[in-house]
C-alpha positions as CSV (number, residue, x, y, z in Angstrom):
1,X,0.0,0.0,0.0
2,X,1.3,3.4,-1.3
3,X,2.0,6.4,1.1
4,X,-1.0,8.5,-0.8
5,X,-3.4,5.1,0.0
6,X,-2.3,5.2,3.8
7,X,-3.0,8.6,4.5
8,X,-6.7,8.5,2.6
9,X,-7.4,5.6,5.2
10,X,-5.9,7.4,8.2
11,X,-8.0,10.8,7.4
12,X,-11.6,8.7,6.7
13,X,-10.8,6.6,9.7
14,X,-10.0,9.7,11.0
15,X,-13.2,11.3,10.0
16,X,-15.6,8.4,10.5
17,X,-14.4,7.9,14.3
18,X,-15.4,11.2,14.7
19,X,-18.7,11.0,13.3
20,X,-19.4,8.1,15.7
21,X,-18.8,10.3,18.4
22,X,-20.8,13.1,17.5
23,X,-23.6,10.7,16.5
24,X,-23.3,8.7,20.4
25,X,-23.5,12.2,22.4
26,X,-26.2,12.9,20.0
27,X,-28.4,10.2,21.0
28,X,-27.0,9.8,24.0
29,X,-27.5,13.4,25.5
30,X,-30.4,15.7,25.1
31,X,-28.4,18.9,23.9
32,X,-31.5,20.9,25.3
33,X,-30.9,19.7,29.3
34,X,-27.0,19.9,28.9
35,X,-24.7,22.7,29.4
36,X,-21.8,20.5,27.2
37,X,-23.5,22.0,23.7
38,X,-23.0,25.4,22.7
39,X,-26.2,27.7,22.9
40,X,-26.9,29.8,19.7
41,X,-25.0,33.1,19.6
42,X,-27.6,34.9,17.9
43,X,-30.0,34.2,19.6
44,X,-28.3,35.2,23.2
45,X,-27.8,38.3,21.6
46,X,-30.8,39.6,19.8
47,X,-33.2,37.6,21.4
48,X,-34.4,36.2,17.8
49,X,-34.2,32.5,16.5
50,X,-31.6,32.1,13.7
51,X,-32.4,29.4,10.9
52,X,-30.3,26.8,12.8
53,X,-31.6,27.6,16.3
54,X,-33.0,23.7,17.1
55,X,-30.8,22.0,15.1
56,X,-29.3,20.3,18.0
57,X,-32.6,19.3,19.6
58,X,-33.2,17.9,16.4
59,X,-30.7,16.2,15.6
60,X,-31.3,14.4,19.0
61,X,-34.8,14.2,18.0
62,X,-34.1,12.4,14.6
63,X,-31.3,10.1,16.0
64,X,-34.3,9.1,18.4
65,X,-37.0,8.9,15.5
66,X,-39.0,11.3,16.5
67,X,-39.7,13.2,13.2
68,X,-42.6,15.3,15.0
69,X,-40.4,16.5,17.9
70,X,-37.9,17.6,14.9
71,X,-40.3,19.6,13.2
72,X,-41.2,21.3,16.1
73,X,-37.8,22.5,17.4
74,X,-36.1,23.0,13.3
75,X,-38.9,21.9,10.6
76,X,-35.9,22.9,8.2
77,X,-33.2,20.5,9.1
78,X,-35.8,18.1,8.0
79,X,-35.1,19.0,4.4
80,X,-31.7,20.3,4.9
81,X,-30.5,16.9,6.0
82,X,-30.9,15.1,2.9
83,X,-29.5,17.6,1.1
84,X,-26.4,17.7,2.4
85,X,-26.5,14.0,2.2
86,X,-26.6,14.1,-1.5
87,X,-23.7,16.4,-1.3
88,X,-21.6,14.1,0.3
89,X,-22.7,11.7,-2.1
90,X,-21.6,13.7,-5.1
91,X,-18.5,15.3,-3.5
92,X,-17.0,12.0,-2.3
93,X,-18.6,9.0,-3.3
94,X,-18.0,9.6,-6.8
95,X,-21.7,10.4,-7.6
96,X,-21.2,13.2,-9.8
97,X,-19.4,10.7,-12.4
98,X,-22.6,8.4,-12.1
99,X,-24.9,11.4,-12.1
100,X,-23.7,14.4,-13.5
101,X,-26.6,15.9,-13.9
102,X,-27.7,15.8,-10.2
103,X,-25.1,18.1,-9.0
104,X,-25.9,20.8,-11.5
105,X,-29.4,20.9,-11.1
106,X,-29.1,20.7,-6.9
107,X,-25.6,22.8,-6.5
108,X,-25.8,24.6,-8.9
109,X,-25.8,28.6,-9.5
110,X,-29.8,28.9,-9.5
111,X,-30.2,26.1,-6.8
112,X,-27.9,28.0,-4.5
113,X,-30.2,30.8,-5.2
114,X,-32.7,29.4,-3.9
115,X,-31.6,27.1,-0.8
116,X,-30.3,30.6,0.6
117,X,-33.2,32.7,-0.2
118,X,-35.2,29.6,1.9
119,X,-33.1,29.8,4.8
120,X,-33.5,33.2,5.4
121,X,-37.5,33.3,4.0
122,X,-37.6,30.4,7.3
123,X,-35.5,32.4,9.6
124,X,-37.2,35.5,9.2
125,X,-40.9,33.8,9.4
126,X,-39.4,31.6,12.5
127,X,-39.5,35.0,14.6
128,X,-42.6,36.9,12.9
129,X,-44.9,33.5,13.1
């Protein structure tokens, strides 16, 4: 095994371990009754919800399959979620060579457009609604 080979391994092993971790205090620890997870900086200072405020809660909520107490802390992780799962897919499992397509018509300039305009349509209507 090449030098090049070795250090792909170490870095995804690398990566991977600490996925694992993120994913056990996760599910193990509700972020919302622990002082361990960081609390939103925008929101301590304005008093107003940012797009991500309740993406930790939900993340704990989804690791727990509880799609309903998702939606209710951050409905937009929901969607957000398997979007950046298909970018992973594309970036680094080689699925822009099998779909080439796909990544123009989700990444690119008009679809960027569009997933930003969302996130700040939903954090603005978070705090007026």
């Amino acid at each position: 095994m090449d030098r090049d080979t070795r250090f792909k391994l170490l870095i995804g092993a690398a990566i991977s371990l600490v996925l694992v971790a993120v994913v056990f205090m996760f599910y193990t620890f509700d972020p919302g009754d622990m002082p361990l997870f960081p609390k939103c900086p925008f929101l301590l200072v304005t008093g107003y919800e940012c797009p991500g405020c309740g993406s930790q809660r939900a993340v704990h909520d989804l690791l727990h399959l509880d799609l309903k107490g998702a939606f209710s802390q951050n409905a937009l992780i929901l969607f957000l979620i398997p979007y950046i799962l298909l970018g992973i897919y594309l970036g680094f499992f080689n699925g822009k060579h099998r779909f080439p397509g796909l990544e123009k018509l989700f990444f690119g300039k008009w679809a960027a457009i569009i997933v930003v305009s969302g996130i700040i349509i939903y954090g603005v209507l978070r705090n007026v609604v």
